[in-house]
C-alpha positions, 0 to 999 in steps of 0.5 A: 480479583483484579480485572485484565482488559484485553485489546478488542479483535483485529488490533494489537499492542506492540512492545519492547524489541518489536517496537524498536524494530518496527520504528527502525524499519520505519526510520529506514524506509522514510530515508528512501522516500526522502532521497526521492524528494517526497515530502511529508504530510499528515491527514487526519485519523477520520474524515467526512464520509464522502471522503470515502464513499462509493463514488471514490471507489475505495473499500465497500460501506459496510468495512468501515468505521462510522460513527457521527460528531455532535452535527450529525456529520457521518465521520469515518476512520481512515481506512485507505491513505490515497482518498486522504491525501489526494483530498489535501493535495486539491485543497492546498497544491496546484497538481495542474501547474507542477508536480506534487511529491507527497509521504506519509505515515499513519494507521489505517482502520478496515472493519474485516471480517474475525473470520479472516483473522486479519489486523483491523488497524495497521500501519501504512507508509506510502508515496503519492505523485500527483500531477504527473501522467508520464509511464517515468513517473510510473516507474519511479515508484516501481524503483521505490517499491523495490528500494524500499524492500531492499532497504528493509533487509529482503533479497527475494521478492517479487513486484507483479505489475497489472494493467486495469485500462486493459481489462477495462476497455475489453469490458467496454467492448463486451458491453455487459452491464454493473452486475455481469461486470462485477461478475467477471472481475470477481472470477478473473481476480481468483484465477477462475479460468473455467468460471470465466469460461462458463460466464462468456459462453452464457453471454454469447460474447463475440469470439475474439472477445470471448477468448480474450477473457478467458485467457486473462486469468493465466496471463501472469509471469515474464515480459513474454506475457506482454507479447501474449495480450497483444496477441489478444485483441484488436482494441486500441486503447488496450494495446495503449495498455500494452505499449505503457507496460512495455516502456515502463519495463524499459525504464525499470532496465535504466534502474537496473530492477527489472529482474524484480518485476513480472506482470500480471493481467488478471491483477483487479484491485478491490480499489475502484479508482485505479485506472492504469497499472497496479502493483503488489509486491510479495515475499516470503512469510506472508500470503498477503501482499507487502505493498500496493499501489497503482495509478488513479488518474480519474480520483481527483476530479471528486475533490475538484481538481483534476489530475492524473496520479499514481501512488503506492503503500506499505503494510508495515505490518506484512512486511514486519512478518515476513522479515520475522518469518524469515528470520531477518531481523536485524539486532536493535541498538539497546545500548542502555546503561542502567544505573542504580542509586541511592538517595544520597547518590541523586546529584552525582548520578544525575549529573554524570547521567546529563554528561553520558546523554550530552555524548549521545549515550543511552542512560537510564537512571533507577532509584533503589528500592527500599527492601520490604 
């Protein structure tokens, strides 16, 4: 009996109208990032280790693909685009005398857990701007962000936009150390209010500080919520958290998508090198998040040469099942004629074959079969 391979778990073949429309979405979502001036690049499919080690702050060790060259070298899959490029932007542009406007497209590779039932390979496109430390160039990517969902068919979504320098400088204030840090991040990322509650209390924090971590978790929705972690603290650098947050929804009412935007403070990304605003985008169809991204101001300084960026990236593969599930997917232009010949046909056939191609027609040709 003739054996069948199957793919292993996490990845997946794609084909036929999936495929078509997948490339389609692609193509659609490219011309954005074109009209916004962003040029392309392509960085390996591995790297060095130290590309994506601890110190960057992308996924932990133990979700990635590791295997050794013949050096003995520690290579890895790619799991995170944002290390990879930043890594080409140090090597080959000047972020510190102009800004840098990078695209991409590629797989990337996170060695999840079966039991999460989620893709280990998926197909990201994404933007990175280095060089530019401005709240317009913030903005500019919530622009993208909401474009690019427009521009794949969606009309109800939501950009939800957090602020890790104000989380941050509440932390610095607390003074907890690594393991009470992580402690907090992880409670307040799952919207644990009494968790918090229960944490500060055995920490003795200060009262003012105390509530302020408390009330991180709820702190989601309109700009009123903006006025509501003002409210909360006295810390200078986290009403600076604010203020950027409120010029950059400023901006947002010049593009006219501010009615897509909401914020939320007890937004932490698993991601450690951000240091300004985050952002995800949802939709229907999908608990998972279509696109992310933030600012990462401190990751450039691991490849030598600093400056301050932000960037974002679509799972292509999120948003592809969520148009699905929403039953919005546009019919692929299949327009294939199909012609069958004989043998004694194949001059004739080929040559009106080149003249339909020539006018930009689709034409496939079969040679008939000889009946068994």
């Amino acid at each position: 009996m003739q054996r069948i391979f199957h793919t292993p778990e996490g990845v997946r073949d794609i084909y036929n109208e999936e495929c078509s429309r997948k490339r389609q979405l692609q193509e659609k979502i490219h011309r954005i990032f074109r009209q916004y001036g962003y040029k392309d690049i392509e960085t390996p499919t591995f790297e060095y280790f130290e590309v994506f080690s601890r110190e960057v702050g992308t996924i932990p060790s133990k979700d990635l693909y590791k295997f050794f060259d013949r050096e003995g070298n520690t290579l890895v899959l790619r799991p995170d685009f944002t290390p990879s490029v930043s890594r080409a932007c140090a090597t080959y542009f000047s972020p510190d005398k102009e800004t840098v406007s990078l695209c991409y497209t590629g797989n990337t590779f996170i060695n999840n857990s079966s039991l999460r039932g989620q893709l280990r390979e998926t197909t990201q496109m994404g933007v990175e701007r280095i060089g530019d430390d401005s709240a317009d160039g913030d903005a500019e990517l919530l622009a993208m962000t909401v474009e690019c969902l427009l521009a794949a068919g969606l009309t109800e979504f939501q950009v939800s936009v957090g602020q890790v320098e104000y989380f941050k400088s509440l932390l610095k204030e607390a003074e907890l150390d690594g393991e009470g840090e992580e402690r907090l991040r992880s409670l307040i990322s799952q919207k644990n209010s009494f968790g918090v509650e229960e944490f500060v209390e055995q920490q003795k924090l200060k009262q003012g500080i105390a509530r302020a971590f408390v009330e991180i978790p709820q702190m989601f929705g309109s700009v009123e919520v903006l006025e509501k972690a003002r409210s909360l603290t006295n810390n200078a650098c986290a009403l600076n958290a604010v203020a950027r947050l409120e010029e950059i929804y400023d901006i947002m009412k010049i593009y006219g998508y501010e009615k897509y935007i909401s914020f939320d403070f007890g937004m932490l990304s698993k991601y450690q090198y951000y240091t300004g605003i985050i952002f995800q985008a949802y939709t229907y169809g999908t608990g998972e998040p279509i696109i992310k991204g933030g600012r990462y101001n401190d990751l450039l300084k691991h490849f030598g040469k600093p400056a301050a960026s932000t960037g974002f990236a679509i799972v292509i593969d999120n948003l592809l099942l969520a148009l699905d599930r929403q039953k919005i997917n546009p019919d692929v232009e299949e327009d294939t004629e199909v012609i069958i010949y004989e043998p004694s046909e194949r001059a004739q056939v080929i040559r009106k074959a080149c003249q339909l191609r020539s006018q930009g027609k689709s034409v496939a040709l079969r040679l008939k079969k000889e009946e068994q």
